[in-house]
C-alpha positions as CSV (number, residue, x, y, z in Angstrom):
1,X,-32.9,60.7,-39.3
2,X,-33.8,57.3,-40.0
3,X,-30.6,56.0,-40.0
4,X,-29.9,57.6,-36.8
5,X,-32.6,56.4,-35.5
6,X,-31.2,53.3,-36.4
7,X,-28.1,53.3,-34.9
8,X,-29.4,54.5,-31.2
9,X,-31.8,51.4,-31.5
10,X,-29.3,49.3,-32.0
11,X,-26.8,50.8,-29.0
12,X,-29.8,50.2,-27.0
13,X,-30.3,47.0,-27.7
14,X,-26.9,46.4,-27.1
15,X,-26.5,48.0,-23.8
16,X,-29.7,45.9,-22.4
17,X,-28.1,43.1,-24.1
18,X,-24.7,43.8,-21.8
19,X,-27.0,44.2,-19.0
20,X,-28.7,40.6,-19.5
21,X,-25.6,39.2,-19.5
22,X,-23.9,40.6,-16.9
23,X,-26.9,40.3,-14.6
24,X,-27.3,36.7,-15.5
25,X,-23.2,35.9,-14.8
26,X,-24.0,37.6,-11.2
27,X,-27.1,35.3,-10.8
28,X,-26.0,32.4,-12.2
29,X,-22.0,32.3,-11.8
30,X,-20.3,29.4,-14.3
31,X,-16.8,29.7,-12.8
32,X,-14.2,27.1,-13.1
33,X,-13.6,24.8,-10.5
34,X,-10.9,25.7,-7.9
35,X,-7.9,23.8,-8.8
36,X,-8.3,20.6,-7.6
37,X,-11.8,20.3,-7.1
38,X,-14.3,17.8,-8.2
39,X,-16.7,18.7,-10.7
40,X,-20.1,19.5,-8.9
41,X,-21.9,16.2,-10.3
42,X,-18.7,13.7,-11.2
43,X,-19.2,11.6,-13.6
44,X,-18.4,7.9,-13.0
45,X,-18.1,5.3,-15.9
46,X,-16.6,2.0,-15.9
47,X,-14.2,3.2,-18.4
48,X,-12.5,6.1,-16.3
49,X,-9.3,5.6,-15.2
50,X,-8.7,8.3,-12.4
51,X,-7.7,7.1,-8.5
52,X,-10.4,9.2,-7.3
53,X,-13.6,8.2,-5.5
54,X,-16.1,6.3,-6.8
55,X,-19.9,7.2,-6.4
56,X,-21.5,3.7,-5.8
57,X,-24.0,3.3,-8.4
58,X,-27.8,2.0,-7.4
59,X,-28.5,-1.5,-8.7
60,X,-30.2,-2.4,-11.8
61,X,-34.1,-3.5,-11.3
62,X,-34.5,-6.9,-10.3
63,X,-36.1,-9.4,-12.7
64,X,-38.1,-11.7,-10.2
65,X,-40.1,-13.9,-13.4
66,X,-37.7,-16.9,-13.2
67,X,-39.9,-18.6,-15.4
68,X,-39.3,-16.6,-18.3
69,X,-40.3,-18.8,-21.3
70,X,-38.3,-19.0,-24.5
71,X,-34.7,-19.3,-22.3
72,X,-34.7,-22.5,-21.4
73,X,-31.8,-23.8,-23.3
74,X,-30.1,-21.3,-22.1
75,X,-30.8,-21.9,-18.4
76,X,-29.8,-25.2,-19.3
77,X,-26.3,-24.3,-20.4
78,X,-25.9,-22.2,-17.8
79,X,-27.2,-24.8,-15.2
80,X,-24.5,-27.1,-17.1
81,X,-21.5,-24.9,-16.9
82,X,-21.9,-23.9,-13.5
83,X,-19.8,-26.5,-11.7
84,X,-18.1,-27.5,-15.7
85,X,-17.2,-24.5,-17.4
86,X,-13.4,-25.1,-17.6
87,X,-11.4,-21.4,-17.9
88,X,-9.0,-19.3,-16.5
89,X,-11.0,-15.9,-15.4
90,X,-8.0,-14.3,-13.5
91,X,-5.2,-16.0,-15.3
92,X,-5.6,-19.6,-13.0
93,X,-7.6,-22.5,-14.0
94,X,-10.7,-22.9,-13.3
95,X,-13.8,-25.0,-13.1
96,X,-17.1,-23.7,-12.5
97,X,-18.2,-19.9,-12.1
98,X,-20.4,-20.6,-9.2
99,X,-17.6,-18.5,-7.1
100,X,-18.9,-15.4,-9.1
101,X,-22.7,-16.0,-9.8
102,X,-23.5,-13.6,-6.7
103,X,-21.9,-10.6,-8.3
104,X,-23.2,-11.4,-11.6
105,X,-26.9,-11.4,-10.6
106,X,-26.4,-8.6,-9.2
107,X,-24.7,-6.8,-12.4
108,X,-27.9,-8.4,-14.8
109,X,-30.4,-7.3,-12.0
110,X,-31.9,-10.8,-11.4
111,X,-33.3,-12.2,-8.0
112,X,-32.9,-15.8,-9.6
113,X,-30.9,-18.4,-9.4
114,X,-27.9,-19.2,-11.8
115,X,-30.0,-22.5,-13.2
116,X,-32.9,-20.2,-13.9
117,X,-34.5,-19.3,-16.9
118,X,-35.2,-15.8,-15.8
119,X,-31.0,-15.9,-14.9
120,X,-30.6,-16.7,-18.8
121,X,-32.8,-13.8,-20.1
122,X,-31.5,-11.0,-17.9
123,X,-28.2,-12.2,-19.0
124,X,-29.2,-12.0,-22.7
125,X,-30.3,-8.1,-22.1
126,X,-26.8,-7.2,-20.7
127,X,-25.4,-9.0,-23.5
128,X,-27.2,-6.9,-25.9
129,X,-26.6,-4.0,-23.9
130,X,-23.0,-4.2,-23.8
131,X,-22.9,-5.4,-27.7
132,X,-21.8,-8.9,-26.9
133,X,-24.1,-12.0,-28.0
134,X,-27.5,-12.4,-26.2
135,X,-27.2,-16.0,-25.9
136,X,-28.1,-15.6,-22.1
137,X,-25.4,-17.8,-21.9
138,X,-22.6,-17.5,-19.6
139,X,-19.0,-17.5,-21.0
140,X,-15.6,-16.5,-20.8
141,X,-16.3,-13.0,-22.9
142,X,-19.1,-12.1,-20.8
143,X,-17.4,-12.2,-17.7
144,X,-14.1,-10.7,-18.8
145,X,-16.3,-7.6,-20.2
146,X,-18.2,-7.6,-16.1
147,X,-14.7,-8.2,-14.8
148,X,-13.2,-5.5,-16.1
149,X,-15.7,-2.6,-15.2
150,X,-15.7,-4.4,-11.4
151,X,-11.6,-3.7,-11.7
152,X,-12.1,-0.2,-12.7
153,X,-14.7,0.6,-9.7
154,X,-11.5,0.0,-7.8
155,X,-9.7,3.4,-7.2
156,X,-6.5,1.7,-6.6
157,X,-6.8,-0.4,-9.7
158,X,-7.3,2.5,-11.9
159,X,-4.4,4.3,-10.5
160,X,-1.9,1.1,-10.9
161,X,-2.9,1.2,-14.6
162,X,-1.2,4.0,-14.6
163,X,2.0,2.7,-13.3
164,X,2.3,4.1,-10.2
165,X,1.9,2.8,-6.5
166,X,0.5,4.6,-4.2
167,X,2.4,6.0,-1.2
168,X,1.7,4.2,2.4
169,X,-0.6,7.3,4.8
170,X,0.9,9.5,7.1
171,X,0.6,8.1,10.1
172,X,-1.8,10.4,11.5
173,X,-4.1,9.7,8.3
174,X,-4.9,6.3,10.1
175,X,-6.5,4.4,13.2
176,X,-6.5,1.2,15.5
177,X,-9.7,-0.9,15.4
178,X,-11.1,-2.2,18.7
179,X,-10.4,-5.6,19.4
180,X,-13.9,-7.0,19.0
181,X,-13.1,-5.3,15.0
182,X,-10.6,-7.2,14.2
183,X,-11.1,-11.3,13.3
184,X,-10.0,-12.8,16.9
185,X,-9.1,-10.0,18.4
186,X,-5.9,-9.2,15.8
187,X,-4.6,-5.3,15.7
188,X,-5.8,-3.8,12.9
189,X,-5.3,-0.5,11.2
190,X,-7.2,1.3,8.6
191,X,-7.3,4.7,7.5
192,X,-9.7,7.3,9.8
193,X,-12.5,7.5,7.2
194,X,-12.5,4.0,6.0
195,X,-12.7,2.7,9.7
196,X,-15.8,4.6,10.1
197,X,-17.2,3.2,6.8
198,X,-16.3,0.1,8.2
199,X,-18.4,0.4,11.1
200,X,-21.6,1.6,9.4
201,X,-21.4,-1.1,7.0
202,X,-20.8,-3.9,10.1
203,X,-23.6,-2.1,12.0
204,X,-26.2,-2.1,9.3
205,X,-25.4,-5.8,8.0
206,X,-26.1,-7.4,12.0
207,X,-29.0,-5.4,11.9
208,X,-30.5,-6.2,8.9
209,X,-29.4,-10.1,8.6
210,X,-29.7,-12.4,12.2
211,X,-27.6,-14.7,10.7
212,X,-24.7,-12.6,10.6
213,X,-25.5,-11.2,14.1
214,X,-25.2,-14.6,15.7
215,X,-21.5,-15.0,14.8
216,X,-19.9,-12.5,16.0
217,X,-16.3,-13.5,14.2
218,X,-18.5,-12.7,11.1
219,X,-17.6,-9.1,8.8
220,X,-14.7,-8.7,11.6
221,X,-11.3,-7.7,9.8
222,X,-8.3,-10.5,9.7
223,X,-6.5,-8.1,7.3
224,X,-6.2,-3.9,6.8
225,X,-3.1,-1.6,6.4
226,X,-0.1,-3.6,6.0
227,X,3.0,-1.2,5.4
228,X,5.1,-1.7,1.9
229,X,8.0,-3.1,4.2
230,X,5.6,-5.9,5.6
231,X,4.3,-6.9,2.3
232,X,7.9,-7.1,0.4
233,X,9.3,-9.0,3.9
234,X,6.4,-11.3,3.3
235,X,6.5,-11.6,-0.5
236,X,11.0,-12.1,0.1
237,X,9.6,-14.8,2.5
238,X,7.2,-16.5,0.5
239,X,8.4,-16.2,-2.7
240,X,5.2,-16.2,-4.4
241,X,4.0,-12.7,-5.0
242,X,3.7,-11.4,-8.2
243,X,0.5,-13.2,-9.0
244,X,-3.2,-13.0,-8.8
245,X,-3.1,-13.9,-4.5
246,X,-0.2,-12.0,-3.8
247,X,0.4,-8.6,-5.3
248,X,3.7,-6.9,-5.8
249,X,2.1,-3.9,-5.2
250,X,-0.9,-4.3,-2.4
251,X,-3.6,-2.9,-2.1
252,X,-3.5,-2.7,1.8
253,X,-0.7,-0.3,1.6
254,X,-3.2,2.4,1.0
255,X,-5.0,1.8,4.0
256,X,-8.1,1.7,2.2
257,X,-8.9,-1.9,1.9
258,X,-9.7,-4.8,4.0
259,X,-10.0,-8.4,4.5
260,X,-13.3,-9.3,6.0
261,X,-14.1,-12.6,7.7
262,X,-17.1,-14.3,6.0
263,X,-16.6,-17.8,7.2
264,X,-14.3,-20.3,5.8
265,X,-14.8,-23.9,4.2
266,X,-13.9,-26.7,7.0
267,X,-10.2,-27.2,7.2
268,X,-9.3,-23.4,4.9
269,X,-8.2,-20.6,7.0
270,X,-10.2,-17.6,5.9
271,X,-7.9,-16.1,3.5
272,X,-7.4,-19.3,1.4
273,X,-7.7,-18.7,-2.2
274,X,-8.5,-22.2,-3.0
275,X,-11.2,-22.5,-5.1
276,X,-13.4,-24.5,-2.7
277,X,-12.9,-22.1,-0.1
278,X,-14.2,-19.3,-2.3
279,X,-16.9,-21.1,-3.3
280,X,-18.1,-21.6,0.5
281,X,-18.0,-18.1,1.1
282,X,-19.8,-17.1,-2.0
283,X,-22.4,-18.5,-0.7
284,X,-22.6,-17.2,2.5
285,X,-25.1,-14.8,3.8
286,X,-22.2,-12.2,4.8
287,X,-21.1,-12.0,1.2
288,X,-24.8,-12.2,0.2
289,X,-25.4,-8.8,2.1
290,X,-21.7,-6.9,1.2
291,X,-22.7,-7.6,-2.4
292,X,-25.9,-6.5,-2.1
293,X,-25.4,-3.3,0.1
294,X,-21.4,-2.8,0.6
295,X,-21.6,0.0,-2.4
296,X,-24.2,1.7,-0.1
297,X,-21.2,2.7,2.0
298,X,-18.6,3.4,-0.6
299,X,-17.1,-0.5,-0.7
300,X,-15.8,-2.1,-3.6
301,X,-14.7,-5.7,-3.9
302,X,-12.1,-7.4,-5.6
303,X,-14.2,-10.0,-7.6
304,X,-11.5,-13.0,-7.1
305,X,-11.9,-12.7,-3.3
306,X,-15.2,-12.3,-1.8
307,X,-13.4,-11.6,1.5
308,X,-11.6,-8.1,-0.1
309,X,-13.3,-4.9,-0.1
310,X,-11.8,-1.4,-0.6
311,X,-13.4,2.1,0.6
312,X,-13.7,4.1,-2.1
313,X,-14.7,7.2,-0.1
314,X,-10.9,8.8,-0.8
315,X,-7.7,8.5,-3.4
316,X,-5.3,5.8,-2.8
């Protein structure tokens, strides 16, 4: 008797067991995504190397102490190699990395300036963080190891790593801007969702800063879809593409991205990749703001032109 005892017991406690389970899987249902579809809470890393979109990530606190003691040789150096540093960051000489100290205060969390000793210890923590030397000093390592998690936020970057262009959109998939949109009045198309992104971002950055409402030529487009037959007529024309100003493959193809006006050095057109041109509108309050909130709306920019920003909000 015992041992039948026994064995009902444990058919019981089976059969609830059964009934727990199945209960909970009718509660709480763990099915497999639909093919196709993203998982519920997607990660995003610097190191992923998908074409999907990317989730803008929420800035690092800001370290406002620029005195911070103990980092003054370092602020030194860096106040030193600001307008010295001789390097080649994308492959092109260089002198200086004043072009790129906007986007790198933003990546250490700082709200001081480059010459700053608070600059040189926030640094130093992302060094450590990222396992490179906390010298708080900038240098060619650092940046290359910033660079290249800025390149991967870039959908269309990670999918040309892949070796494969993206095909142009349908051309239903995109849209005209007005005329006030694009920079003097040029036509411009950019894909339906990325044109609204566009005009949340434009909207919000004249309402927040007066000094980009008072120019109205400023955040307007001078750049957005430019078909694969455009680009190659222009690179067969030129001659020069191939290289870090002039892709092979474009970006713009995909509809997604977009040259913005943020001002231009006296005597550069807007688009000029010389360095001095770059430098003026690093500087500018219009790049201040897209670096600071462009990521809000799904933007991304390419680091060697502060005037190129891409909507991440859909695949290449």
């Amino acid at each position: 008797m015992g041992l039948r005892r026994l064995g009902v017991t444990i058919v019981c406690l089976a059969g609830l067991a059964a009934l727990a389970f199945i209960a909970y899987v009718l509660v709480f249902p763990h099915r497999p995504p639909a093919a196709g579809a993203p998982p519920a809470k997607p990660p995003v890393s610097s190191a992923q190397t998908t074409a999907g979109p990317v989730t803008a990530k929420a800035p690092a606190p800001l370290i406002t102490d620029c005195a911070a003691p103990g980092f003054e040789t370092a602020a030194t150096a860096n106040g030193a190699s600001l307008t010295t540093l001789a390097w080649a960051p994308f492959h092109r000489p260089e002198t200086g990395w004043g072009i790129y100290a906007p986007r790198i205060a933003l990546e250490i969390g700082v709200a001081c300036g480059p010459q700053s000793a608070g600059f040189a210890k926030a640094l130093a923590h992302w060094q450590g963080a990222h396992h490179l030397p906390a010298s708080g000093q900038l240098d060619a390592a650092t940046f290359g190891a910033m660079n290249t998690a800025w390149e991967l936020a870039r959908p269309f970057v990670r999918l040309s790593q892949t070796g494969v262009c993206p095909d142009p959109p349908a051309a239903d998939q995109i849209a005209w801007a007005t005329p006030a949109e694009g920079y003097e009045g040029k036509p411009v198309q950019l894909r339906i969702g990325a044109l609204a992104a566009y005009r949340r971002l434009a909207a919000a950055a004249r309402a927040d800063d007066p000094a980009i409402a008072a120019d109205p030529r400023l955040l307007t487009i001078f750049s957005g879809y430019r078909s694969p037959d455009s680009d190659a007529a222009r690179c067969a024309k030129d001659g020069n593409c191939g290289n870090v100003t002039r892709a092979l493959c474009s970006a713009h193809r995909t509809g997604l991205a977009m040259d913005i006006y943020l001002g231009a050095a006296p005597g550069y057109a807007p688009e000029s990749s010389d360095d001095a041109n770059r430098l003026y509108q690093a500087q500018s309050p219009a790049y201040a703001w897209l670096i600071a909130h462009g990521a809000d709306y799904g933007f991304v920019n390419y680091p060697f032109e502060p005037w190129h920003w891409e909507w991440t909000g859909e695949a290449p």
